[in-house]
Structure formats: structure tokens, C-alpha cells
C-alpha positions as CSV (number, residue, x, y, z in Angstrom):
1,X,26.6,11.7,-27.8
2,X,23.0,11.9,-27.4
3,X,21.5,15.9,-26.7
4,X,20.8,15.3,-23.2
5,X,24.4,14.2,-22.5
6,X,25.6,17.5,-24.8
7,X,23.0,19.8,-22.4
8,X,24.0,18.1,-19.1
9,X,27.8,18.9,-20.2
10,X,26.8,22.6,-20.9
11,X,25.2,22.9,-17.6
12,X,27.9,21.3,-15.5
13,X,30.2,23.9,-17.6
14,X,28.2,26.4,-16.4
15,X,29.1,26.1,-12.6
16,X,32.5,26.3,-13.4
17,X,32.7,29.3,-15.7
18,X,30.8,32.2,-13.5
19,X,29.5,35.1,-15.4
20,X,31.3,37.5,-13.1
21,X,34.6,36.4,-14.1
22,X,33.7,36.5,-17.9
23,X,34.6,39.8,-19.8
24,X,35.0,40.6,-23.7
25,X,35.5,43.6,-25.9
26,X,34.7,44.2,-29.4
27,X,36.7,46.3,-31.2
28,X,35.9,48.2,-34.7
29,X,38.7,49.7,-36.9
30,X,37.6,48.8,-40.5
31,X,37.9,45.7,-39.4
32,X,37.1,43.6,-36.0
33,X,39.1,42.7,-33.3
34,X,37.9,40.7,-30.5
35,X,39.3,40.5,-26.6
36,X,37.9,38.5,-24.4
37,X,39.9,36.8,-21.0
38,X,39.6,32.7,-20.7
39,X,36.2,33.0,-18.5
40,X,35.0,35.3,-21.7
41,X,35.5,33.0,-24.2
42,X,34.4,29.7,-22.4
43,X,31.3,31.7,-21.1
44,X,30.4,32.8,-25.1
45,X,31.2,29.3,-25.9
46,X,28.5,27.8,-23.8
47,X,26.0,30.6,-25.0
48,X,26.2,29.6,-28.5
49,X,26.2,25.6,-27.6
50,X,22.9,26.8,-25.9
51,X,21.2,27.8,-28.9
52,X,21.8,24.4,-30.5
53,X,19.1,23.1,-28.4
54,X,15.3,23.9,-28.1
55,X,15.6,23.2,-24.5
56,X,18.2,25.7,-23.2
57,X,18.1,27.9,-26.7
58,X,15.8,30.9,-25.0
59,X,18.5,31.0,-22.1
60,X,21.6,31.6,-24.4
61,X,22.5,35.6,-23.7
62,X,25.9,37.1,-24.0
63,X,24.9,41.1,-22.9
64,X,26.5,40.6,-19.6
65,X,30.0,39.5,-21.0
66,X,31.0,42.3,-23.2
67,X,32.2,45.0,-21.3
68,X,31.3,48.4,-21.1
69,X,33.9,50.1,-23.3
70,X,33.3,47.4,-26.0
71,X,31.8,49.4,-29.3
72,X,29.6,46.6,-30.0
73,X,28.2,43.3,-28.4
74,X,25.6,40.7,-29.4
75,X,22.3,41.1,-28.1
76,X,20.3,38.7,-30.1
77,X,21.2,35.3,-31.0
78,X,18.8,33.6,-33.2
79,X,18.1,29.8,-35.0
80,X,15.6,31.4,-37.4
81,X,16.5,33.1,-40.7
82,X,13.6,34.6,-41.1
83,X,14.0,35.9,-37.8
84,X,17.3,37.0,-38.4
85,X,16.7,39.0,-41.7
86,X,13.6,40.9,-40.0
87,X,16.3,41.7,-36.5
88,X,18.7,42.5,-39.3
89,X,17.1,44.9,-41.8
């Protein structure tokens, strides 16, 4: 499957699997626990198949899916290690 046919998929996917709908939770207890109801984890899904792809890689964000009451989310996703380390540290 070339990328363009992989993109196309994630953005027909996308129609069908509204943000509004989508909710997860983290949960921390020594350990991590993660929630999240069928929307949730199709929605993260497509965010991280985003970030495979220079084309749709700056659109991947998964703030709006974990709720509220979650004691952690994911608010940057990133392809570069050295970007990662200096988010990281």
C-alpha cells in the first residue's frame, strides 16, 4: 500500500470516528491504567498513524480525547529524538 492510499484511509477514518464521541482516561497507581471507550481508542489510533507521515504529522493531537479527570494525557507527539530528549528532560 502506497502512503497516499495509507493517508486517504486515515482521512476517510476520520469522518467516521468524530472527536466528540472520543474519550480516554489515564490512570497512575504505580503503575498505568488506561480507559478509553471504542471512539477513544480508534480516534488515538488515527493520531499516531498521522505522525507516520510528513504530510498529516503536524495535525496528529490527542489533547481533546483524554478527559478531564484523566491524571495525565499526551500533549506532544513527536518523530524526532532529539526533539524528544530536549521535550523530555
Amino acid at each position: 500500500m502506497e502512503d497516499s492510499e495509507i493517508i486517504e484511509f486515515i482521512r476517510e477514518l476520520e469522518s467516521h470516528v468524530p472527536i466528540e464521541s472520543a474519550e480516554a482516561k489515564f490512570a497512575a497507581f504505580g503503575e498505568v491504567a488506561l480507559y478509553a471507550n471504542k471512539d477513544g481508542y480508534l480516534r488515538m489510533a488515527l493520531e499516531l498513524m498521522k505522525c507516520a507521515f510528513d504530510e498529516t504529522y503536524l495535525e496528529a493531537d490527542m489533547n481533546d480525547i483524554f478527559s478531564k479527570d484523566s491524571d495525565f494525557g499526551i500533549e506532544h507527539l513527536t518523530r524526532d529524538k532529539n526533539e524528544f530528549d530536549i521535550i523530555s528532560s
